[in-house]
C-alpha positions in Angstrom: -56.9 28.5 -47.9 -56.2 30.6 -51.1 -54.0 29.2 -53.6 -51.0 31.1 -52.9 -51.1 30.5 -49.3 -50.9 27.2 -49.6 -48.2 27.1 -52.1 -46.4 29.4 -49.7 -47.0 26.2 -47.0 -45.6 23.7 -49.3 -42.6 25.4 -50.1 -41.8 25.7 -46.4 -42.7 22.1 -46.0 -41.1 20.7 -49.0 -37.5 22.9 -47.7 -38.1 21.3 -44.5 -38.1 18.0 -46.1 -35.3 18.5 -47.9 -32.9 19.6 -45.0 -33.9 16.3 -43.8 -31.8 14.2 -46.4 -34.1 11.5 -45.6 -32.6 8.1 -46.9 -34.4 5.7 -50.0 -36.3 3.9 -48.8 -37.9 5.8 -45.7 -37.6 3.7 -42.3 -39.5 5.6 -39.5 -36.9 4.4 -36.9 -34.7 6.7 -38.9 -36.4 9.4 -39.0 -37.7 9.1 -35.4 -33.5 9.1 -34.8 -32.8 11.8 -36.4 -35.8 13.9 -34.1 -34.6 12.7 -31.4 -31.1 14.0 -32.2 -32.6 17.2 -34.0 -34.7 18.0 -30.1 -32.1 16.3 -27.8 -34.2 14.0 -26.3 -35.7 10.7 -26.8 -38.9 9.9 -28.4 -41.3 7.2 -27.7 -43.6 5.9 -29.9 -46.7 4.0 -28.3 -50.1 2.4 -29.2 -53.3 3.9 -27.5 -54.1 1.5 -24.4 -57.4 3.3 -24.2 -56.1 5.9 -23.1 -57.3 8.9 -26.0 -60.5 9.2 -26.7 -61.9 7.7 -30.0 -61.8 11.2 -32.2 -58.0 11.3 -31.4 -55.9 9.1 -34.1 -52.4 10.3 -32.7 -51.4 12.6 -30.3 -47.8 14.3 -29.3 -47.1 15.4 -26.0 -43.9 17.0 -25.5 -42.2 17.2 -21.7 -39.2 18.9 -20.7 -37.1 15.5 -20.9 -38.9 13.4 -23.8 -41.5 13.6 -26.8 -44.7 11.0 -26.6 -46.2 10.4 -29.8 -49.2 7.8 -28.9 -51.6 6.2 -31.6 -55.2 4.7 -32.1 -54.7 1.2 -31.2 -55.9 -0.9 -34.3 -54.5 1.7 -36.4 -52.2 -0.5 -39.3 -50.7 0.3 -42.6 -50.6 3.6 -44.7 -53.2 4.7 -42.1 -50.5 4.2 -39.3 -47.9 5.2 -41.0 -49.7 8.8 -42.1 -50.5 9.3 -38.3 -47.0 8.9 -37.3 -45.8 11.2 -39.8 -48.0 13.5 -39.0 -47.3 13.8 -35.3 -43.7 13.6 -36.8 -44.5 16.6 -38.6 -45.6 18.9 -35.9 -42.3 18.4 -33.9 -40.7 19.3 -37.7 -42.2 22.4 -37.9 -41.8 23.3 -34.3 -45.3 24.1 -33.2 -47.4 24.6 -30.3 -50.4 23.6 -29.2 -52.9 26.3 -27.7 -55.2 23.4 -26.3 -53.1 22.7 -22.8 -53.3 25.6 -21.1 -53.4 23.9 -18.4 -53.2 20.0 -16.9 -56.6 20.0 -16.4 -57.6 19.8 -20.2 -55.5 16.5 -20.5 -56.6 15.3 -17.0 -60.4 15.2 -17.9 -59.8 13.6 -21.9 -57.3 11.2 -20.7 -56.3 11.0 -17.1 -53.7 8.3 -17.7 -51.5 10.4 -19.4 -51.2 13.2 -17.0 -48.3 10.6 -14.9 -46.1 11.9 -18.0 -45.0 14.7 -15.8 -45.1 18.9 -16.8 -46.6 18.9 -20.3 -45.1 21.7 -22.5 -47.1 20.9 -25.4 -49.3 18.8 -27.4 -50.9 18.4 -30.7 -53.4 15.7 -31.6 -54.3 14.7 -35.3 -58.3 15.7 -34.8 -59.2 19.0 -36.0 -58.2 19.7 -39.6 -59.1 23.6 -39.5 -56.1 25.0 -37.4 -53.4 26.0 -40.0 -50.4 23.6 -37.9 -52.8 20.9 -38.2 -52.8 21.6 -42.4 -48.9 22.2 -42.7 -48.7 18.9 -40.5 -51.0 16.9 -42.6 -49.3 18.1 -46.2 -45.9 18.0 -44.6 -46.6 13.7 -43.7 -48.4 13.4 -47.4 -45.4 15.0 -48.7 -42.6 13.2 -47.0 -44.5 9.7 -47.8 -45.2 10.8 -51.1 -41.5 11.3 -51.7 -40.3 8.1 -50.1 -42.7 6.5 -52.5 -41.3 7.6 -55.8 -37.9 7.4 -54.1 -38.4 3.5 -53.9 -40.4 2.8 -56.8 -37.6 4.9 -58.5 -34.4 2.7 -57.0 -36.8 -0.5 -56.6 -34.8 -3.7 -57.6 -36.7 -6.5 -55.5 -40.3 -7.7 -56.7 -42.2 -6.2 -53.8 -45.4 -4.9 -53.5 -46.1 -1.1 -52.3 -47.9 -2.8 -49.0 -45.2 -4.7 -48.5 -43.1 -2.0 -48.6 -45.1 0.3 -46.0 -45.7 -2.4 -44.1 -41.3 -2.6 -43.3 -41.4 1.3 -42.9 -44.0 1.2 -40.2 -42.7 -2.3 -38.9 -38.8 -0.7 -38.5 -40.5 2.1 -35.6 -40.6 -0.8 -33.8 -37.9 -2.5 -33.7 -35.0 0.3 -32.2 
């Protein structure tokens, strides 16, 4: 990607970000409410029971009624925490998947999750080369890049940065 292209992709990302307002310090659950508000429906967030294949870290499926973002199982940390933001991401910048064209893609790489009903679309955090898989992946190092300096900036308690990540992940879990 040429140099200006991709600072053309960060400003979008970075103005996307900052329509957010996203509170110090980042909780996912927050940010997972305000998607759900932004798209008008809820959005479950759900460990991999084996049903994605092994090259597939997170995956969002979007239906007609509700959003699905599912992750590896075993997945823990700043690893977890990037693959949520970066399925967070796509629904962010709005995009499309060209991979389901139909339900038969989805039924042969994982059959259990064709019981979710009329898939719209889908993204999956697995191939780096598309351009919405790029802008999904700065947009996520961007948005946890800036709750990072945001807390080390209004930090009072003696935590440690694991710690820290550790509660954002942790609060996803807990609405």
């Amino acid at each position: 990607m040429p140099g200006s292209d991709h600072r053309q992709l960060e400003r979008g990302c970075r103005r996307r970000i900052a329509e957010l307002d996203l509170p110090s310090p980042l909780q996912l659950a927050e940010l997972k409410t305000r998607l759900e508000t932004r798209r008008g429906r809820e959005l479950w967030v759900l460990p991999d029971q084996g049903e994605l294949p092994p090259e597939i870290t997170g995956l969002w499926i979007g239906t007609a009624t509700r959003d699905y973002v599912y992750y590896q199982h075993g997945l823990d940390g700043c690893l977890l925490e990037t693959t949520l933001l970066h399925e967070f991401s796509h629904m962010l910048c709005n995009h499309r998947s060209a991979n389901v064209q139909d339900q038969a893609w989805l039924q042969q790489r994982a059959p259990a999750l064709t019981s979710l009903g009329a898939i719209e679309h889908m993204c999956m955090r697995t191939d780096y080369g598309s351009s919405d898989e790029r802008e999904a992946e700065l947009m996520a190092s961007l948005i946890l890049a800036r709750a990072t300096r945001r807390w080390h900036r209004t930090r009072t308690e003696a935590s440690r940065p694991a710690e820290l990540a550790a509660r954002r992940v942790d609060s996803i879990f807990k609405t």
